[in-house]
DOVEXGU-951560 format. One record per atom (N, C-alpha, C, O, CB): residue in one letter; x, z, y. Coordinates in steps of 0.1 Angstrom, whole numbers, plus 5000, padded with zeros to 4 digits. Glycine has a CB too. Layout:
<pts>
aXZY...
</pts>
This chain:
<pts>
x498550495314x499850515307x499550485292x498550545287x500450655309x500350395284x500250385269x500250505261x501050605262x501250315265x499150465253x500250635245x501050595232x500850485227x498950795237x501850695226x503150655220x502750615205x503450535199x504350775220x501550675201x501250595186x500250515188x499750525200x500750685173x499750435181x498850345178x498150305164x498350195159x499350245183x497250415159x496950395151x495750295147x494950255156x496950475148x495750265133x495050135131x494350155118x495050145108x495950005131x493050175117x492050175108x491650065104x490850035112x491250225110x491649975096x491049825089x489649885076x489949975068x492849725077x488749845077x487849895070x486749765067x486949655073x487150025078x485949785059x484849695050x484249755045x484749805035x484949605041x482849785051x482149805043x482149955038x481649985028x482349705035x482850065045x482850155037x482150285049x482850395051x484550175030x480750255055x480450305063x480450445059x480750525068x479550245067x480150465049x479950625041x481150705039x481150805032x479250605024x482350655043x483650695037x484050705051x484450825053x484550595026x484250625063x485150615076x485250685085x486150695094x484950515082x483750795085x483850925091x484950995091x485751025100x482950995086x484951025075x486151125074x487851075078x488851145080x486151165058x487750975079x489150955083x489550925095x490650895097x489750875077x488050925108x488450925119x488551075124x489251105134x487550845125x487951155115x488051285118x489051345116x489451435124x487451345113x489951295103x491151305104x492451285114x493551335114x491351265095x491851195122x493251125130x492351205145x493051215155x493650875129x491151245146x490951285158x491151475157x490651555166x489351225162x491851515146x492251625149x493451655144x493651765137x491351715147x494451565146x495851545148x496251655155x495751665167x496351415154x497051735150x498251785163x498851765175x499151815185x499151805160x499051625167x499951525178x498651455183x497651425176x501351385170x498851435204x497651425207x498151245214x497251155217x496951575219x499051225214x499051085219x499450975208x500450945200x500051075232x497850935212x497550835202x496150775209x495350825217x497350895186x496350615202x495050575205x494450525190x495150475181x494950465218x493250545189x492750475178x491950365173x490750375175x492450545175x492150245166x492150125164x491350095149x491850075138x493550075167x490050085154x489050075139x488949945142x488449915153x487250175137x489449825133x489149705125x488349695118x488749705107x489749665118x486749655120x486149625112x486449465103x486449355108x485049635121x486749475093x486649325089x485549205084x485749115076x487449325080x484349235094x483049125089x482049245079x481349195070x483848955076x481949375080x481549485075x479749445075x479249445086x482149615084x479249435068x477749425065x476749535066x475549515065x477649385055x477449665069x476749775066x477249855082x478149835089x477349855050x476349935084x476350035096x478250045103x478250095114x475750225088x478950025100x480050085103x480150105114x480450225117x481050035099x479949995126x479950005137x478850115146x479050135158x480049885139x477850175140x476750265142x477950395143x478450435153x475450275128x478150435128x479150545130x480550555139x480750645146x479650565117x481450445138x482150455147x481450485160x481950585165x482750345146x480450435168x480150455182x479850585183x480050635194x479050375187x479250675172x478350785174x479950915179x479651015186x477250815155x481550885173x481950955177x482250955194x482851055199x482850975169x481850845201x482150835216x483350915220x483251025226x480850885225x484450875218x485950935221x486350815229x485850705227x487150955206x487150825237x487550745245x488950635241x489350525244x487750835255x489250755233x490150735222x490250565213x491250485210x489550855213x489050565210x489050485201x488850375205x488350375216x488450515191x489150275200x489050075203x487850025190x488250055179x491049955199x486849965190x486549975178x486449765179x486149695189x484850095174x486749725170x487549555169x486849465159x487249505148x489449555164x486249395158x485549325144x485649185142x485349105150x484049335143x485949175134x485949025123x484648985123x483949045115x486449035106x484148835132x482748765130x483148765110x481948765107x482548575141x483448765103x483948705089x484648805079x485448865086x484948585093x484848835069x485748875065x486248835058x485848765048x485848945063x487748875062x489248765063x490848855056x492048825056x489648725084x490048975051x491049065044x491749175050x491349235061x492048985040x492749205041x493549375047x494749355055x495149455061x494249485034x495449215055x496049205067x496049135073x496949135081x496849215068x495149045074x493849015087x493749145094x493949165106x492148965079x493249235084x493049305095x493949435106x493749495117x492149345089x494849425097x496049505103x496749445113x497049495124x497049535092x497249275107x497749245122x496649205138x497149175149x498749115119x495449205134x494349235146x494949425150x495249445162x492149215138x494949455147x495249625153x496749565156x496949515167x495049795138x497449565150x499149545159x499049455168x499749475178x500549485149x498249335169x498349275184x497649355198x497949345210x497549135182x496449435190x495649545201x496449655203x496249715214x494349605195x497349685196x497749805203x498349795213x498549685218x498349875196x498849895218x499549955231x500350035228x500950095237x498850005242x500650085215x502250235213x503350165209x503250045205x502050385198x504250215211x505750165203x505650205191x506450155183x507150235207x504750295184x504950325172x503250265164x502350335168x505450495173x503050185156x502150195147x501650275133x502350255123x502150125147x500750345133x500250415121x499350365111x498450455114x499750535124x498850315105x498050295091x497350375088x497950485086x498550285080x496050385085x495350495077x493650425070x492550405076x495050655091x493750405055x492750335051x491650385050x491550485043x492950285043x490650325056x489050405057x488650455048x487450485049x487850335061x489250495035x488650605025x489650715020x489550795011x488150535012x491050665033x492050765029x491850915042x490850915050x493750665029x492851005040x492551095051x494151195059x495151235053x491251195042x493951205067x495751235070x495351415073x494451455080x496851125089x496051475067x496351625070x496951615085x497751535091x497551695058x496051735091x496351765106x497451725113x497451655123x496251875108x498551795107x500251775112x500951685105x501951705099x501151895112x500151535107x500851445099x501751385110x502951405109x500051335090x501051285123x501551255131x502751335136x503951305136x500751235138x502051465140x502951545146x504751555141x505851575146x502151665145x504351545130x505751605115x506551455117x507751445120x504951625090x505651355116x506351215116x507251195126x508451175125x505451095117x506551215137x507151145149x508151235154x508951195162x506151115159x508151365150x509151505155x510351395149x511251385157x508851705146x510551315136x511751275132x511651135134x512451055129x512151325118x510951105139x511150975145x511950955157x512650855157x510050945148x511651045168x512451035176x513851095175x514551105185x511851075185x514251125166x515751145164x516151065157x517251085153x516251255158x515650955154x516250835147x517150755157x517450775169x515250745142x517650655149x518250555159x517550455156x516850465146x519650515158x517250315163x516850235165x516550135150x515550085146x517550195176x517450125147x517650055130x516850135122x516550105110x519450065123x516350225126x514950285115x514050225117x513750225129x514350435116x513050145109x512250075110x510550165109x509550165115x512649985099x510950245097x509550315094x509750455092x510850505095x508750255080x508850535088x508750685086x507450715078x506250705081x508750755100x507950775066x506850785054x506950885048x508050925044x506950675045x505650995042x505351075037x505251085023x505050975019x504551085042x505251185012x504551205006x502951205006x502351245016x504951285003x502451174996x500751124992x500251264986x501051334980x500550974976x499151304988x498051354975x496851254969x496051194975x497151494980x497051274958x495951184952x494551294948x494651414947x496751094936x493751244946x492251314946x491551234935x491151124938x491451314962x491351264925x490551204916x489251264914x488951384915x491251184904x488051134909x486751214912x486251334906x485051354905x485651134910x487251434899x486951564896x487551634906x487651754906x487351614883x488051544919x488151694929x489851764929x490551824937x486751854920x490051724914x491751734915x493251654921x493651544921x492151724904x493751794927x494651694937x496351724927x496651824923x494751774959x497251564927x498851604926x499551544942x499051484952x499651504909x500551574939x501351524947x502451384944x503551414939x501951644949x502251254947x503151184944x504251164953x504051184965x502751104941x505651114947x506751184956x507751064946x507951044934x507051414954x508451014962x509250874955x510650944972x510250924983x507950614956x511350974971x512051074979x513650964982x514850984981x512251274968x512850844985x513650744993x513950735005x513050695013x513450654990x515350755008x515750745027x517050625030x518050625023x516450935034x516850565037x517850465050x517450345037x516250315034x520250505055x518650315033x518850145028x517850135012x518350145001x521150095024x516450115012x515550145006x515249994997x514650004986x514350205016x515649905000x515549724994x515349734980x514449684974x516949604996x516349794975x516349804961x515349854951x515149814939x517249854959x514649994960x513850094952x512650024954x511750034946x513850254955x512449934969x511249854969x511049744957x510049724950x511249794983x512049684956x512249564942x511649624932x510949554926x513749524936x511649734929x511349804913x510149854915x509449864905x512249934907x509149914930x507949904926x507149954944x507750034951x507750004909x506149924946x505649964959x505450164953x504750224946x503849854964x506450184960x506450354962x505950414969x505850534966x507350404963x505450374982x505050454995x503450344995x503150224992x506550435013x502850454999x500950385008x501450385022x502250445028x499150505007x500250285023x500350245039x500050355044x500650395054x499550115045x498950425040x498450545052x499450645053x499150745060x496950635049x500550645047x501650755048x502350675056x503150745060x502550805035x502550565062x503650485072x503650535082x502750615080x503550355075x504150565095x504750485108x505650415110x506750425104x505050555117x505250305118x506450215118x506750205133x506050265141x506150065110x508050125138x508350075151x507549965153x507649895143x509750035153x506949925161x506149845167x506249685168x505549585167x506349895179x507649725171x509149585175x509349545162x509649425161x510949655183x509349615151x510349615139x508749525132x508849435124x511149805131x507749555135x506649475127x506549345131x506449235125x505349525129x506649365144x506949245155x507849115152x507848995157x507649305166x508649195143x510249105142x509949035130x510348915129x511949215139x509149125118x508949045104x507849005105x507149005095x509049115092x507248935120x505948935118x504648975112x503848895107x505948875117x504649105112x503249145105x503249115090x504149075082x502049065110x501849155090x501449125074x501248975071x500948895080x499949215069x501448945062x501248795052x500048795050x499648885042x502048775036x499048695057x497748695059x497348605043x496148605038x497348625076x498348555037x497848475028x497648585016x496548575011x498848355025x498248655013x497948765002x496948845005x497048915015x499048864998x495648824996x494548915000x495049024988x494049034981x492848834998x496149134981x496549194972x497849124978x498149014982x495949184958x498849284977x499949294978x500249264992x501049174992x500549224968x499849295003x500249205017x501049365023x501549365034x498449115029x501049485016x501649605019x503249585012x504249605018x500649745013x503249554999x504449524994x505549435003x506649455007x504149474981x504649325003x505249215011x505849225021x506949175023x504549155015x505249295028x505449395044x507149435042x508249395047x504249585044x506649565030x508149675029x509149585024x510149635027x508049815017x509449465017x510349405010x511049355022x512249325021x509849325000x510449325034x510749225042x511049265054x511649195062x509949145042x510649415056x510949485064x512549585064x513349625072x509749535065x512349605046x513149685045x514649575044x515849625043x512749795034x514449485044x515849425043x516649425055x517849385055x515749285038x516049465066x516349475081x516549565087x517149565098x515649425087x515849705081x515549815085x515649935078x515049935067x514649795087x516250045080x516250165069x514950265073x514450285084x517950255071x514450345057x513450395059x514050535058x515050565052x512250335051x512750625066x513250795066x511250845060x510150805061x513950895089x512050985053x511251085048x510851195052x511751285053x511451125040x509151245057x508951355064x508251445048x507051445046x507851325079x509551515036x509251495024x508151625022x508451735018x510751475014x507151595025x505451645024x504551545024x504551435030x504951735037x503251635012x502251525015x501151555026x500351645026x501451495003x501351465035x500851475047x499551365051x499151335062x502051475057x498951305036x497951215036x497351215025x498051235015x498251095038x496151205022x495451205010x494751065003x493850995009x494551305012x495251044989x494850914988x493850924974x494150964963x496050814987x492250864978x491050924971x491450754960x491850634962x488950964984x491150844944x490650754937x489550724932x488750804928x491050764931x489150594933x488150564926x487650514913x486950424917x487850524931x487550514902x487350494892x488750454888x489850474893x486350424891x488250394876x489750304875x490650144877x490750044871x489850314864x491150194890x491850124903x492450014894x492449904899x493050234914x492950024882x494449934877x493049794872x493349674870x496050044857x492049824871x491249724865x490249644878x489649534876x490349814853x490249724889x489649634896x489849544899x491049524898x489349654903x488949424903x489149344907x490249244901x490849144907x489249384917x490449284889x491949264882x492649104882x493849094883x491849314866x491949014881x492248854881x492948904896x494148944896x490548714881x492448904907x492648904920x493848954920x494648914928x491648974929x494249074910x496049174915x496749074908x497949074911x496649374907x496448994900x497148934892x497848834901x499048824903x496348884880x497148774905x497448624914x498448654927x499248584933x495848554921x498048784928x499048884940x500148914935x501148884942x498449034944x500248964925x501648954920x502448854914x503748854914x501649024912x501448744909x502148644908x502548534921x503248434919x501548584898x502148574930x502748544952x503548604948x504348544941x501948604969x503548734950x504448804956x506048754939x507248764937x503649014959x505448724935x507148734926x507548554927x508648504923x507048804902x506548484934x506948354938x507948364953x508748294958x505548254940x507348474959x507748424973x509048524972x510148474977x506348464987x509148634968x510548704965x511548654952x512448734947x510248844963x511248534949x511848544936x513448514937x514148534927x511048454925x513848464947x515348474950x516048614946x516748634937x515548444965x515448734960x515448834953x515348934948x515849034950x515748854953x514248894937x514249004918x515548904913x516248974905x512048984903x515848784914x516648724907x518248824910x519248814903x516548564911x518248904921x519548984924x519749084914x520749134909x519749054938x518349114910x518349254902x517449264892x516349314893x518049364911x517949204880x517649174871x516749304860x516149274849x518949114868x516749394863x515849524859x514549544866x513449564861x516749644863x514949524881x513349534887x512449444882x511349484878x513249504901x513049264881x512249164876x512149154866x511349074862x512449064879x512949254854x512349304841x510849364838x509949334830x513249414838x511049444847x509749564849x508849494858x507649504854x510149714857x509049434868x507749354873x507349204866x506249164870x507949324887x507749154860x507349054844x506849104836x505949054830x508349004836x507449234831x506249344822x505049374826x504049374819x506749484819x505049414838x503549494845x502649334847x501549324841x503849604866x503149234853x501949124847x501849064839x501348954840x501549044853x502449134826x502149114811x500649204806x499749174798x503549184804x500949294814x500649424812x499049404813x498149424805x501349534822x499049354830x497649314837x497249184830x496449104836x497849284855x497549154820x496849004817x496449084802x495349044797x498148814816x497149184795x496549234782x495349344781x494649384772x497749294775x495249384798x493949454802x492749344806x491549364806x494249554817x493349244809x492549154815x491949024801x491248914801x493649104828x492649094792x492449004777x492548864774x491848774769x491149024773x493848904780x494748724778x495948744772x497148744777x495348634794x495648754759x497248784753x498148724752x499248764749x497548814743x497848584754x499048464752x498948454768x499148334769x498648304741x498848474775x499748504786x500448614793x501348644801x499148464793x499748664784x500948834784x502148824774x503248864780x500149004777x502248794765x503048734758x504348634761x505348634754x502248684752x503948564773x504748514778x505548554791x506648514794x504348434780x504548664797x505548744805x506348854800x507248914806x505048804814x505948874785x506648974779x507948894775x508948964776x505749034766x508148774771x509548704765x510148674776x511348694776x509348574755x509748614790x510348634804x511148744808x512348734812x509548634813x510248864806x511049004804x512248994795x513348974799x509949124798x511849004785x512849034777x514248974780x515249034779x512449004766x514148814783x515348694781x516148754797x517248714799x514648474781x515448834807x515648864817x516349004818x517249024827x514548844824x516049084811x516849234805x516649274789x515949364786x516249384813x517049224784x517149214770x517449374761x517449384748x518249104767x517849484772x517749604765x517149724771x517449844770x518949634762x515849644780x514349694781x513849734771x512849674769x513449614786x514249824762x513449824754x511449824753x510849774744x514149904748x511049904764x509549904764x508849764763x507649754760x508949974777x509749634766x509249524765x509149474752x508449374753x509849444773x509449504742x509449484725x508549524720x508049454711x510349534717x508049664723x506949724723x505849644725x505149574716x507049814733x505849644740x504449564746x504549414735x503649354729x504749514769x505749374735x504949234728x504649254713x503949164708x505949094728x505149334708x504549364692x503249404694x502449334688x505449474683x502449514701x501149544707x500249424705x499149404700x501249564723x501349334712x500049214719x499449154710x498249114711x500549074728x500149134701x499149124688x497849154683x496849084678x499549164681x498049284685x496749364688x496149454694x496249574693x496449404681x495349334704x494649304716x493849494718x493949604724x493449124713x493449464714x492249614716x492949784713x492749894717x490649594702x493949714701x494549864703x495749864717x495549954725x495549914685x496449794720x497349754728x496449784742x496949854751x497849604725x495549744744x494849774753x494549924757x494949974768x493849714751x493949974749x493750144753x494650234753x494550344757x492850224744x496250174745x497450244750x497650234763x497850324771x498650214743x497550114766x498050094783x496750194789x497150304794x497949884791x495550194790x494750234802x495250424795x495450494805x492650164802x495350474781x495250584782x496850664789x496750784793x494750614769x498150584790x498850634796x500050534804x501250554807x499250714788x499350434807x500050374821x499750474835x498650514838x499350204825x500950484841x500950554854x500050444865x500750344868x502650584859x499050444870x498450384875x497550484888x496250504888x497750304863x498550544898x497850594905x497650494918x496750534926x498350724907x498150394921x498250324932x497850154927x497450084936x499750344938x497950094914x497549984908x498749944910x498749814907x496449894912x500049994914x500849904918x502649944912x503649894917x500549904935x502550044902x503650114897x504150074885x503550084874x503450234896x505450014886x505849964877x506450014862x506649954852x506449904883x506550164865x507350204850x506250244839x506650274828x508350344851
</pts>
């Protein structure tokens, strides 16, 4: 017999971290589930630890190569077997009665619900936890335009409904979670189980990693939606600012500069965008305003 969730772990490389979040999903409340570790081409032990929990439970799946984060997600949605799929990133971790809480309002949905999403805790490396909380339900398109609000490891989704938007966009190695919700939610209304029922660990400082790489992601993702940010002329305010933003951390001021006057000619009584381009001028002070108070718990927030 299938069982009704199907969760899906995608991991690299993070053999020292993946313990804990199988431990998390193997002492769920909710007991039907199977669980789906994606290695993606992992160089290090991962597959050692995964075997050592011997659960019957688990599928463990690997990439000869690695081919990214939704590479490796849609390898778990073609493996699964539930109607419902879950997310949970190998350095993230789900509180006991997460499943359980989800799916209690899952099944009172109707069919046109696409997903089911939690509040987050964030954990920064002093050990301190908040709660982030974006407390959006049914026709959600719009609040997705203005900025990725929900993590994947807080999702469940319908199975069918991933099925329908085909999975993740294997071409975005960054942003292939946004991509997802924009495209999902235009089809589908989203619900809130409004607790944080997942925990999302930070590591250093996230808004700068890898930073060329988010850049190029956001500049996909505002090529491939740009029909519609062009509906809503405020979101594509604020997402023209933020990769203004990422190019003046990334110490390219004349090309921040230019997403800053895009902004502007695009909502002209933004005012934070006048700001940012008077800054840009000067590069280094402009710089440590943004890292000392841009909201940057996810790399991915636009205000």
């Amino acid at each position: 017999m299938s069982p009704e969730v199907s969760v899906v772990i995608p991991t690299y490389n993070r053999a020292n971290l993946i313990g804990r979040a199988i431990i998390s999903v193997l002492n769920q409340t909710y007991n039907d589930f199977e669980l789906i570790v994606v290695d993606d081409g992992s160089k290090d032990n991962t597959k050692e630890i995964v075997d050592n929990f011997k659960d019957r439970r688990i599928l463990y799946l690997r990439h000869i190569t690695n081919r990214g984060g939704g590479a490796a997600r849609n390898t778990g949605i073609k493996a699964s077997k539930g109607k419902f799929v879950a997310f949970l990133d190998s350095d993230d971790e789900w509180m006991p009665e997460k499943l359980r809480k989800q799916m209690d309002l899952f099944q009172k949905l109707p069919s046109n619900y696409g997903a089911v999403y939690s509040f987050i805790n964030l954990a920064n490396r002093h050990g301190t936890f908040s709660s982030k909380s974006h407390a959006y339900r049914e026709f959600v398109y719009e609040e997705m335009l203005k900025c990725c609000f929900l993590h994947t490891s807080t999702v469940i989704f319908r199975k069918n409904c991933l099925e329908e938007v085909k999975g993740f966009d294997e071409t975005f190695l960054r942003c292939h979670d946004w991509d997802l919700y924009l495209r999902l939610a235009k089809h589908y209304k989203f619900d809130l189980v409004p607790e944080a029922l997942a925990t999302y660990y930070l590591h250093g400082n996230q808004l700068s990693t890898e930073l060329s790489a988010k850049i190029r992601a956001y500049e996909k993702l505002l090529g491939k939606h740009k029909k519609e940010f062009d509906t809503c002329p405020k979101s594509l305010c604020r997402f023209l600012k933020y990769i203004g933003i990422l190019y003046i951390i990334s110490g390219q001021s004349q090309q921040a500069r230019n997403y800053f006057i895009m902004s502007m000619k695009t909502n002209p009584y933004h005012g934070q965008v006048y700001v940012h381009l008077l800054l840009s001028y000067f590069h280094k002070f402009h710089k440590f305003i943004i890292q000392q108070f841009l909201p940057s718990s996810n790399g991915v927030t636009l205000y």
